[in-house]
TORSE-334542 format. One record per residue (C-alpha): x, y, z; residue in three letters. Coordinates in Angstrom, 2 decimals, decimal comma, padded with zeros to 5 digits. Example, Ala and Ser with C-alpha at 12.3 -4.5 7.8 and 13.67 -1.06 7.14 Angstrom:
2
{node {012,30 -004,50 007,80} "ALA"}
{node {013,67 -001,06 007,14} "SER"}
END
This chain:
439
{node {008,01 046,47 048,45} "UNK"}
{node {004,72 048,06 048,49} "UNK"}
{node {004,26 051,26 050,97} "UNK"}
{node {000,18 051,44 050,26} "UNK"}
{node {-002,45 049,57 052,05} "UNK"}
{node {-004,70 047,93 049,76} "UNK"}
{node {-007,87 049,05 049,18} "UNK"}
{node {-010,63 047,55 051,36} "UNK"}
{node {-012,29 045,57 048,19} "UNK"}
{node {-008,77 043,55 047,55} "UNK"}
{node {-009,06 041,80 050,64} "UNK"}
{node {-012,91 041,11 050,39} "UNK"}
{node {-012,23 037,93 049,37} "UNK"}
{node {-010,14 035,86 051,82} "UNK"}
{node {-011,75 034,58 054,78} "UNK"}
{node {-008,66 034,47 056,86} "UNK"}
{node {-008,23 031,81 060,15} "UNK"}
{node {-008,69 032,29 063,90} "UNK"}
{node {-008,42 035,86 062,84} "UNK"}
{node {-011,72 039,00 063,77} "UNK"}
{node {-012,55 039,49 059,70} "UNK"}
{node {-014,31 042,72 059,93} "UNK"}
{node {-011,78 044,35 062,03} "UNK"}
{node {-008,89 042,97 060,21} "UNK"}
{node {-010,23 044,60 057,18} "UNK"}
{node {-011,08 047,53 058,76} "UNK"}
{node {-006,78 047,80 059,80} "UNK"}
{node {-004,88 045,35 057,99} "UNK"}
{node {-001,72 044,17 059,37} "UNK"}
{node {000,02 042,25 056,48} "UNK"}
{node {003,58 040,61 055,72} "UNK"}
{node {005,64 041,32 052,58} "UNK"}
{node {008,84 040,12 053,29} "UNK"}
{node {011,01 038,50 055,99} "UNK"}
{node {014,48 037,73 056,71} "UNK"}
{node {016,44 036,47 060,24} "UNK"}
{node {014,59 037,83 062,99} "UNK"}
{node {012,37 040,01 061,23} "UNK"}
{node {009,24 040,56 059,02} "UNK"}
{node {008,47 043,60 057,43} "UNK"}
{node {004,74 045,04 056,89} "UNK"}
{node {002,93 046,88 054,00} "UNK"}
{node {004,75 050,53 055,30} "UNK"}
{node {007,94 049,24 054,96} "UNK"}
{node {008,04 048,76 058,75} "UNK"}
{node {010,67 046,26 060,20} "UNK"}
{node {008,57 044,23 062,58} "UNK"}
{node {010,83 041,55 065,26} "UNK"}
{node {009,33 038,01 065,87} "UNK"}
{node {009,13 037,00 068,88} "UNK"}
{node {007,05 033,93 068,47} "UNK"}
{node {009,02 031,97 065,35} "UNK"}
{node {005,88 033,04 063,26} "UNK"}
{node {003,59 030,26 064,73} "UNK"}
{node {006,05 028,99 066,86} "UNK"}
{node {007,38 027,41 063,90} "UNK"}
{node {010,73 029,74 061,67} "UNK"}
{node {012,90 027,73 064,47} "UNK"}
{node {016,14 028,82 062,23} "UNK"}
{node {014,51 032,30 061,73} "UNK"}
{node {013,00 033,48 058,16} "UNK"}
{node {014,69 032,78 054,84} "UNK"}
{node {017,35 030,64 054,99} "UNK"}
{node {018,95 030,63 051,50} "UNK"}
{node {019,30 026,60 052,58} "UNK"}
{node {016,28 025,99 051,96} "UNK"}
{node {014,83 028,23 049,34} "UNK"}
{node {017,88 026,15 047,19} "UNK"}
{node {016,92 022,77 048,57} "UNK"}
{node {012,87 023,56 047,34} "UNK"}
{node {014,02 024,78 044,24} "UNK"}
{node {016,20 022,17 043,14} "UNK"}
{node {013,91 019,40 044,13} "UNK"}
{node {011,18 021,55 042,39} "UNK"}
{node {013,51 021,56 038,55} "UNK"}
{node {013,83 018,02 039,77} "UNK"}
{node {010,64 015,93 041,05} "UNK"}
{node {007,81 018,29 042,01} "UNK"}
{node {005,37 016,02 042,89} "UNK"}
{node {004,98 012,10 043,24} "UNK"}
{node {001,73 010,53 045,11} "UNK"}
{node {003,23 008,36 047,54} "UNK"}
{node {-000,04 005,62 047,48} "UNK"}
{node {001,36 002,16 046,17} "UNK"}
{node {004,92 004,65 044,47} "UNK"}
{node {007,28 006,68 046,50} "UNK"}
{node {009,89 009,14 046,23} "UNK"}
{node {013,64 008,27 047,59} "UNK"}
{node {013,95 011,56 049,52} "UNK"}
{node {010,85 010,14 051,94} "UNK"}
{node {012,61 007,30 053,18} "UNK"}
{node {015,74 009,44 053,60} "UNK"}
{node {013,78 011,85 055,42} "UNK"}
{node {012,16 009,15 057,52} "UNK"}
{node {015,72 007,48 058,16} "UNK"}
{node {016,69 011,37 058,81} "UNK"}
{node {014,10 012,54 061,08} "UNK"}
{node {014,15 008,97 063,12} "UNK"}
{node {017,72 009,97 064,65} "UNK"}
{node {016,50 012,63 066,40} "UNK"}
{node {013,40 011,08 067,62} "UNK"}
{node {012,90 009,72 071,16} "UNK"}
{node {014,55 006,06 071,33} "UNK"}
{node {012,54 003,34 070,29} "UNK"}
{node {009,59 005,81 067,75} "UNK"}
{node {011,97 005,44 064,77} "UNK"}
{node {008,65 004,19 062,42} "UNK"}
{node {007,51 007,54 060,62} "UNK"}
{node {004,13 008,38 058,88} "UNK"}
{node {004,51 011,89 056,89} "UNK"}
{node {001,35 014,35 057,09} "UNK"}
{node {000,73 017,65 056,17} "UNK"}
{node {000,50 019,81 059,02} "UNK"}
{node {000,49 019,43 062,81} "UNK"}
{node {-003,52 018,77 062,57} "UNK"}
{node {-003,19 015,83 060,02} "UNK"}
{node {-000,87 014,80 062,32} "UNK"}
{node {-003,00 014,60 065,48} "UNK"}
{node {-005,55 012,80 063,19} "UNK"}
{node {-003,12 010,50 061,96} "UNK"}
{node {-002,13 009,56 065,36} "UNK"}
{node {-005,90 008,51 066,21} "UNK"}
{node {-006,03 006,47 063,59} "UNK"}
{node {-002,77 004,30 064,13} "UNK"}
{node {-004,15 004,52 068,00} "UNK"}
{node {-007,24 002,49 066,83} "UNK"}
{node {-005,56 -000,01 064,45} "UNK"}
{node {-003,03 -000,74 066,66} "UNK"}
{node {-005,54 -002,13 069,34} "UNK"}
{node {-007,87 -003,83 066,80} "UNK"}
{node {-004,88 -005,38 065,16} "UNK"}
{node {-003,92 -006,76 068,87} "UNK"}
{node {-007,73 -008,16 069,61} "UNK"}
{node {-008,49 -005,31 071,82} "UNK"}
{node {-011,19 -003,33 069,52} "UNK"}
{node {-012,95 -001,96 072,11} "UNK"}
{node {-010,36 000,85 072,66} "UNK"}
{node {-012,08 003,11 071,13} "UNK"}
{node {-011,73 006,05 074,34} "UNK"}
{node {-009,24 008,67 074,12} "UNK"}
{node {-008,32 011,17 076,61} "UNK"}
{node {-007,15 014,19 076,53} "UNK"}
{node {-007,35 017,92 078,90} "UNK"}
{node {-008,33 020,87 079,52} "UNK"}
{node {-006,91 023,71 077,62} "UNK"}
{node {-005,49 021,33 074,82} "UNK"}
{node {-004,98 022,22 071,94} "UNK"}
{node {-004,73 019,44 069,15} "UNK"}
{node {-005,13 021,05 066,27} "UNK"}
{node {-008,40 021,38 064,18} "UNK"}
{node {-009,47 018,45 062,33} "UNK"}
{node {-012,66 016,95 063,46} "UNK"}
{node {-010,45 014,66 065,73} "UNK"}
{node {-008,12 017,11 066,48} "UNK"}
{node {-011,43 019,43 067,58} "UNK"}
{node {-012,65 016,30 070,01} "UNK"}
{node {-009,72 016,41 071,71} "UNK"}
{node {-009,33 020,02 072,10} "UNK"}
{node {-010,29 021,80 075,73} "UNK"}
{node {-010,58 025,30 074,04} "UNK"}
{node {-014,47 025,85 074,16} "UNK"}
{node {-014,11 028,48 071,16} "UNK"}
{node {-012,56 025,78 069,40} "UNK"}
{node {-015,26 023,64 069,82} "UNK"}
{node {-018,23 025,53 070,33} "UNK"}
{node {-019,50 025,65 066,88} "UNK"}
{node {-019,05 022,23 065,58} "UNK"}
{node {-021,28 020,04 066,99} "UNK"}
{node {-020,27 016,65 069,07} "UNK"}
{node {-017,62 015,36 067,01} "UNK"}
{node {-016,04 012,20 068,10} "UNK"}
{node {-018,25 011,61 071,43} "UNK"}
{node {-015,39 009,20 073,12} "UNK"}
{node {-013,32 011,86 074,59} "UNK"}
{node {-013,06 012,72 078,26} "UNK"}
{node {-010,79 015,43 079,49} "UNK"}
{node {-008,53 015,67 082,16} "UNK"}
{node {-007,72 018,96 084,59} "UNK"}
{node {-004,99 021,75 083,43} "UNK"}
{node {-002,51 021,98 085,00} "UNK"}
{node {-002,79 025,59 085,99} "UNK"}
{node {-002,62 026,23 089,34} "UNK"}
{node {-002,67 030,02 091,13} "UNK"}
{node {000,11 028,82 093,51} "UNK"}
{node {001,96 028,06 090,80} "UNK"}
{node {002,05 032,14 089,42} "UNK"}
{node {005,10 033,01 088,29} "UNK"}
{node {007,12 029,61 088,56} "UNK"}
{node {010,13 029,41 086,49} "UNK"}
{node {010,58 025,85 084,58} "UNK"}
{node {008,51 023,07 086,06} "UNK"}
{node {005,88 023,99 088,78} "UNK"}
{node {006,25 022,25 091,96} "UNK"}
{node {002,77 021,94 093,11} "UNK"}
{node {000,07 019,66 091,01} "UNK"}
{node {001,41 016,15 090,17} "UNK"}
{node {-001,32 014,67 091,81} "UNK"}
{node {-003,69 015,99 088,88} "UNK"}
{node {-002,21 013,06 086,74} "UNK"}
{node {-004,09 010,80 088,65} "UNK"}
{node {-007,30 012,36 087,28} "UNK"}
{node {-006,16 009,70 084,44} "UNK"}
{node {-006,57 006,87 086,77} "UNK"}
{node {-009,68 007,98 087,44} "UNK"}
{node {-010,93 007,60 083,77} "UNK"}
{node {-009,71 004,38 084,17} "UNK"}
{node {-012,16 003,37 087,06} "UNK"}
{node {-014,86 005,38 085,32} "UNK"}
{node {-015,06 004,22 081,98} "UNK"}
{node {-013,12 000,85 082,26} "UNK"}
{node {-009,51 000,19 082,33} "UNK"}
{node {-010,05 -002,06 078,86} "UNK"}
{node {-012,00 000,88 076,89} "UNK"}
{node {-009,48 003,34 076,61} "UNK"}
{node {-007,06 004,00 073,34} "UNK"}
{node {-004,78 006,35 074,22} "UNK"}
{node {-004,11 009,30 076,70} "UNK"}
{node {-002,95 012,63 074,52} "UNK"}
{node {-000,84 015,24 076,03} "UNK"}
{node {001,13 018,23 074,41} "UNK"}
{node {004,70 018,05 077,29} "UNK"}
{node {003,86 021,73 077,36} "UNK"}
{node {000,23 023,23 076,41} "UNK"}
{node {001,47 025,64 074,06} "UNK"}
{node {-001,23 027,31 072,41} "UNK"}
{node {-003,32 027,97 075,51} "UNK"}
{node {-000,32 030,07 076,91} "UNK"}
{node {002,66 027,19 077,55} "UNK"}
{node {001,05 025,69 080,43} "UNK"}
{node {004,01 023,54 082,18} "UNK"}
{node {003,68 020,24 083,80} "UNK"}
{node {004,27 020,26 087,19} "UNK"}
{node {007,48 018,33 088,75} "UNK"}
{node {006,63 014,71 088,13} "UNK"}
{node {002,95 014,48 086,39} "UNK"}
{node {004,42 013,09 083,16} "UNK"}
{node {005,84 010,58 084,68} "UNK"}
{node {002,94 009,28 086,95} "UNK"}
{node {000,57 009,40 083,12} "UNK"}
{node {003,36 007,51 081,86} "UNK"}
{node {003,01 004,94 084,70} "UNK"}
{node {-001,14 004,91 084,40} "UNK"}
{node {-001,01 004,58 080,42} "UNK"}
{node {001,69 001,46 081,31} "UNK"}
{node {-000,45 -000,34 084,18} "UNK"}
{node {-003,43 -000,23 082,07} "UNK"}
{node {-001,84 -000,49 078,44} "UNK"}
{node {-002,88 002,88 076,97} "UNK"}
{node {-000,63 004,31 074,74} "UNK"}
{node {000,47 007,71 075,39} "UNK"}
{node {000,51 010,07 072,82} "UNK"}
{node {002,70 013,53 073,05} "UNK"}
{node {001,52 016,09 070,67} "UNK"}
{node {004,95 018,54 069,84} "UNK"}
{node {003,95 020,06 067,17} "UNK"}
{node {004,82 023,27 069,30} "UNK"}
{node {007,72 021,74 071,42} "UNK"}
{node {009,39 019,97 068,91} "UNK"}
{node {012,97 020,63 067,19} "UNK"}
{node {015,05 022,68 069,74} "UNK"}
{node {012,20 024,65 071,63} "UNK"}
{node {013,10 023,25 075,13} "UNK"}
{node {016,87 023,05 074,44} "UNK"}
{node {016,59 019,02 073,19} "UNK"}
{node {014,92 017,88 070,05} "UNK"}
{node {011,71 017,24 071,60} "UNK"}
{node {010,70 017,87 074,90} "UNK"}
{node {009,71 014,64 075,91} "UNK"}
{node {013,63 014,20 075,78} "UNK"}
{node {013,69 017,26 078,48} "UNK"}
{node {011,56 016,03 080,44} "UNK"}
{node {012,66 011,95 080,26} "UNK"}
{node {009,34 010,96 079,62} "UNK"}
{node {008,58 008,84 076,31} "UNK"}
{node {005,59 008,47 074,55} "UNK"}
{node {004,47 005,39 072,78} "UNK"}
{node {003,74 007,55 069,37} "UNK"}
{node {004,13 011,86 068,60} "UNK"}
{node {003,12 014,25 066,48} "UNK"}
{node {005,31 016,93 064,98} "UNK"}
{node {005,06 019,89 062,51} "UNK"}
{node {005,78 023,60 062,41} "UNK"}
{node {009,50 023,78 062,66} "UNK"}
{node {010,07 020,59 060,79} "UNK"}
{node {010,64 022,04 058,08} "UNK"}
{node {011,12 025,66 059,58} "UNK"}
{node {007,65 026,48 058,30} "UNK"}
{node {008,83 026,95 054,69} "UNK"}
{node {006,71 024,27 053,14} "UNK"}
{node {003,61 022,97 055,32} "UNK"}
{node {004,34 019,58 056,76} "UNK"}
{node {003,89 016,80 059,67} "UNK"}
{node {004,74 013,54 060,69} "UNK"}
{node {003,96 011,27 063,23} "UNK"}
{node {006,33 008,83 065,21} "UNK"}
{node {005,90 005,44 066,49} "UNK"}
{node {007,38 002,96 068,80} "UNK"}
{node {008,45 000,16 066,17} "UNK"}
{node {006,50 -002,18 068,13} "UNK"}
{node {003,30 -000,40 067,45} "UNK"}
{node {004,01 -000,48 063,11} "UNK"}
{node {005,05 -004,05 063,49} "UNK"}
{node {001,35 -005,26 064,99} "UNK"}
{node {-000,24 -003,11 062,27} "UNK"}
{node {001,86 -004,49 059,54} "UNK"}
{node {001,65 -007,94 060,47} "UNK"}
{node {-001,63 -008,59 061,07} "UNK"}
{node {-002,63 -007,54 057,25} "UNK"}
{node {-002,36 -010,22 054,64} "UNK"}
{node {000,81 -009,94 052,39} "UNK"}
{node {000,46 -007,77 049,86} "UNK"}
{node {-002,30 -006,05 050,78} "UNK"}
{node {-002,74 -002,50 052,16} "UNK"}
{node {-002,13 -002,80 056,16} "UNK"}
{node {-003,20 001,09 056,50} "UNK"}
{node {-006,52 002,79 054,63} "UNK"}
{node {-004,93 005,81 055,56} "UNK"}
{node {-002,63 008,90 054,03} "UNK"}
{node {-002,69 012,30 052,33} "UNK"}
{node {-002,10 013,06 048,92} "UNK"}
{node {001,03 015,14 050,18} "UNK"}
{node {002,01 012,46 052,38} "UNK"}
{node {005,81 012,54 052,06} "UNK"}
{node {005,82 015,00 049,25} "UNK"}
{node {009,57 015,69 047,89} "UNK"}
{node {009,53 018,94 047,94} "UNK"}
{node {008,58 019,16 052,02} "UNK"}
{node {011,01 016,28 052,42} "UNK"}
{node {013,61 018,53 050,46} "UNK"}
{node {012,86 021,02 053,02} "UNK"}
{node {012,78 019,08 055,65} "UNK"}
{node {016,46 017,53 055,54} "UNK"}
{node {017,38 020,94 054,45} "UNK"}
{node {016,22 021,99 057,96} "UNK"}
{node {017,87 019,35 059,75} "UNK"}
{node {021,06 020,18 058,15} "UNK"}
{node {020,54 023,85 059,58} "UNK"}
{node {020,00 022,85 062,99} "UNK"}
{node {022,81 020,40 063,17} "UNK"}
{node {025,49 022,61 061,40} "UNK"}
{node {024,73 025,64 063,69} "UNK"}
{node {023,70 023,68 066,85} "UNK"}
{node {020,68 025,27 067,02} "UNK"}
{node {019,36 023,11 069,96} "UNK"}
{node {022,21 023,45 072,03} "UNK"}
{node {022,08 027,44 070,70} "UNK"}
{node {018,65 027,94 072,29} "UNK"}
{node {019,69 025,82 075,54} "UNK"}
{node {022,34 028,11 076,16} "UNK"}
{node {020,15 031,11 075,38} "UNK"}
{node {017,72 030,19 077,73} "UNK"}
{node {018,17 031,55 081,06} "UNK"}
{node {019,18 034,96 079,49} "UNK"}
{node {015,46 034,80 077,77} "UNK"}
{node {013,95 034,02 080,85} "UNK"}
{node {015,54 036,69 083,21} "UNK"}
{node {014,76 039,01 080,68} "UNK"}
{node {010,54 037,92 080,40} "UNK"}
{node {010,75 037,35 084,64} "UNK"}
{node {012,08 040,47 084,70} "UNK"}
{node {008,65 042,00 083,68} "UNK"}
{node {006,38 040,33 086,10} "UNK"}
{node {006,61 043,65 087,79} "UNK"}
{node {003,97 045,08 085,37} "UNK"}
{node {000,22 045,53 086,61} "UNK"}
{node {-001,29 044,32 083,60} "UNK"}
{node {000,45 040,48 083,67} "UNK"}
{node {-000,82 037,87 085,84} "UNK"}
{node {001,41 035,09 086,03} "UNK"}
{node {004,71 034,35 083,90} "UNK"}
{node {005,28 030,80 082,87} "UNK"}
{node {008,72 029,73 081,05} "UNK"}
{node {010,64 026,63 079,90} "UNK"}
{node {013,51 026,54 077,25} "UNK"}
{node {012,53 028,98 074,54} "UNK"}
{node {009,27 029,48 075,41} "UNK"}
{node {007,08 031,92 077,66} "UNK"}
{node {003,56 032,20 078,60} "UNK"}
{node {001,84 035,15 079,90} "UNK"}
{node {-001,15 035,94 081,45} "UNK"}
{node {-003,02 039,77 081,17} "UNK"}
{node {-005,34 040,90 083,35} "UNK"}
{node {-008,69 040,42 081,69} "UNK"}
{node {-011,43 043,61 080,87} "UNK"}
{node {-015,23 042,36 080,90} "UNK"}
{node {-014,47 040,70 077,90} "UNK"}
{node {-012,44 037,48 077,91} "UNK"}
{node {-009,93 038,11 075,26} "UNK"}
{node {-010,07 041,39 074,53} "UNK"}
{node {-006,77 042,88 076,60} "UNK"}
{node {-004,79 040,14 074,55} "UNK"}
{node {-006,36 041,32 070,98} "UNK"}
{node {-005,68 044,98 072,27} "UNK"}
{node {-001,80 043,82 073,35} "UNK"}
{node {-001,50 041,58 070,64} "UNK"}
{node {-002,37 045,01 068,23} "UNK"}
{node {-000,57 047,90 070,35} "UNK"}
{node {002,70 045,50 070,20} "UNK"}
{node {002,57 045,44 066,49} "UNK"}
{node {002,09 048,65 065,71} "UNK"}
{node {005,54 049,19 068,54} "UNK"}
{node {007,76 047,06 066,00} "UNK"}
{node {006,62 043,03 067,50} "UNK"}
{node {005,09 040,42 067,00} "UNK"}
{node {003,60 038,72 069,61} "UNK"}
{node {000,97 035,26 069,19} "UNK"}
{node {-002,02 036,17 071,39} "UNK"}
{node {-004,48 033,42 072,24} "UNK"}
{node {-007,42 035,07 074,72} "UNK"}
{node {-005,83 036,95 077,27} "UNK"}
{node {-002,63 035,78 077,02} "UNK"}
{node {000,94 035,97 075,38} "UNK"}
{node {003,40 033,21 073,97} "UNK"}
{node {006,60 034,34 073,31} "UNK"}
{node {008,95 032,14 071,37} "UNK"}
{node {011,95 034,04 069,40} "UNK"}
{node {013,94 031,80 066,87} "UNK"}
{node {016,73 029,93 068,40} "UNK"}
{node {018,93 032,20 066,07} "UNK"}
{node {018,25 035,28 068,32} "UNK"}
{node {021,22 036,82 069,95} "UNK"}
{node {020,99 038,85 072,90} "UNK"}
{node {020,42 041,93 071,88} "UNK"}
{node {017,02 040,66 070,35} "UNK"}
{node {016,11 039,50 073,18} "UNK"}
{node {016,82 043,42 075,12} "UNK"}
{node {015,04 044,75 072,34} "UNK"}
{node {011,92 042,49 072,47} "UNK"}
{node {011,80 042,96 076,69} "UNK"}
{node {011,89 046,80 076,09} "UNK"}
{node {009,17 046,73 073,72} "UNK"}
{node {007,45 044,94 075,81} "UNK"}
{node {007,71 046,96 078,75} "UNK"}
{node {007,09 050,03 076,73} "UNK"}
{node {003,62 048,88 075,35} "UNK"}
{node {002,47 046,83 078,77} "UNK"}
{node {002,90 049,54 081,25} "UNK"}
{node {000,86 051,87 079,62} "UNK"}
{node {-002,16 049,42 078,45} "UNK"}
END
């Protein structure tokens, strides 16, 4: 392992994502290895993750499981396009992954990465209601403070104005609901009690635009990267009844809540609400090979299917890493992990001790509100005159304390591997409160 930072010129050339270049540059922080819990930087420094890299090393970093899964299929099949030939191992990951799905989406299309995924899911949206005689869905919906990855459709729906800002129009059909942020909801633990009614800001697209215009209504169960934002006690299922009354399908995007992060296999499952189609990625296949996939209700493949002639392509649509082996190899690799060690149920239990221990901070000046579900916390920092500054400055003082915190403006999500034990948990609280208090 290397001990010297690089000199400035070796990292001239990589224009790196979501990420301040010149500073960067100017102090690198960079990864050389990782292992359970932990990374480990350029100095040798052991670094604790408490956000499952991007919310996405659900079985921690390095699991020998995989690494011999990848490399087997690799000596074995490395690569087959999956346009008119397919590889075994992506129907057996398809069979695989459609156990753990919500009852009734058991029809899985295989992207690369949560943003093909959201993409994807447009697509299908649109077929699906052409193939039925209803073309003129062509609306979608989505909120405020979405994030749906960063694709040109993915961008549409997104209600991050940095994400958008730059990029023109995009797809014009989108409207956007409320957040559901609400200041008397600071500090609520699980579901917030007050704000259902914002749901019904859906039923007013309805009246606005026409209840026979609209495609489908996108929601992420919680808005992850904008800081988990939680839905209040009953809004999912009041969309849920406004996307049945008026036959809009309801997409959930859990490409952040998906595979153990709210103690089930997706939180749609949590919370008893079921979309008609969802998007996963990240911890699908614990991050160690990029993938997605999207899941429909059968009913929804059937009409596309169908409606085609036979024999001919019912779908223009795929990747050339759709359903690649060696993701899939990961991928059931993955699943084995998190079935063998109960990793669901592991983080379920885990739970309330992670969320007395990130409550227990709300005594600090600097945070504004504390919002937590499952494995996963949001926190708000007090803002300087800049918007997003105090969470780059956090986000920087917390690394350089031993952690590794995702920042996104001013605030925190913290989402440790279901694999932590208890004393990672002390540890990452201390830090914490260590590197708050004085900032």
């Amino acid at each position: 392992m290397s001990t010297d930072t690089p000199a400035i010129s070796d990292l001239d050339h990589h224009w790196l994502p979501f990420t301040a270049n010149r500073d960067f540059k100017r102090d690198p922080r960079l990864m050389v290895k990782a292992e359970g819990m932990y990374y480990w930087n350029h100095q040798g420094e052991r670094i604790l993750d408490a956000s499952s890299g991007l919310f996405c090393c659900a079985a921690g970093h390095c699991r020998p499981e995989i690494t011999q899964a990848v490399t087997q299929q690799l000596q074995t099949l490395d690569y087959t396009p999956h346009f008119q030939l397919a590889s075994p191992l992506s129907f057996t990951a398809a069979q695989r992954l459609a156990q753990i799905t919500p009852t009734g989406l058991d029809r899985i299309f295989f992207s690369a990465s949560g943003s093909d995924a959201v993409d994807t899911s447009l697509k299908i949206a649109l077929a699906y209601h052409r193939a039925k005689g209803d073309g003129q869905r062509t609306r979608f919906i989505s909120r405020e403070r979405a994030y749906h990855g960063v694709n040109m459709g993915g961008t549409a729906l997104s209600g991050l104005v940095n994400n958008r800002l730059a990029f023109g129009s995009g797809m014009t059909a989108v409207a956007h609901l409320r957040h559901t942020w609400l200041p008397e909801n600071r500090f609520s633990r699980g579901l917030p009690a007050n704000g259902a009614e914002l749901a019904d800001d859906l039923l007013r697209m309805v009246q606005l635009y026409g209840k026979d215009t609209i495609a489908a209504c996108y929601i992420e169960p919680i808005a992850g990267s904008t800081g988990a934002v939680m839905p209040p006690v009953g809004y999912l299922e009041r969309i849920r009844e406004i996307c049945d009354e008026y036959g809009i399908l309801l997409v959930f995007d859990e490409v952040i809540t998906g595979f153990g992060r709210t103690g089930k296999a997706f939180a749609s499952q949590s919370f008893g609400v079921t979309p008609d189609i969802m998007t996963m990625a990240k911890a699908i296949t614990n991050a160690a090979i990029p993938m997605g996939a999207i899941a429909v209700k059968r009913e929804i493949y059937d009409t596309i299917v169908e409606q085609a002639p036979n024999d001919g392509v019912e779908f223009f649509h795929g990747y050339t890493y759709s359903g690649h082996p060696v993701a899939c190899a990961a991928m059931l690799a993955t699943l084995d992990i998190y079935e063998q060690e109960q990793l669901f149920e592991r983080g379920e239990t885990l739970s309330p001790y992670f969320l007395d221990a990130m409550y227990s901070l709300q005594d600090l000046p600097v945070i504004t509100d504390i919002r937590g579900y499952g494995m996963l916390v949001g926190m708000d920092f007090a803002p300087t005159a800049k918007a997003g500054e105090r969470g780059g400055l956090i986000q920087k003082a917390l690394f350089k304390a031993g952690l590794h915190v995702k920042t996104t403006g001013d605030a925190g999500i913290i989402a440790p591997a279901l694999i932590a034990e208890r004393a990672h948990i002390d540890t990452l609280c201390d830090i914490l409160r260590t590197v708050l208090k004085d900032i």
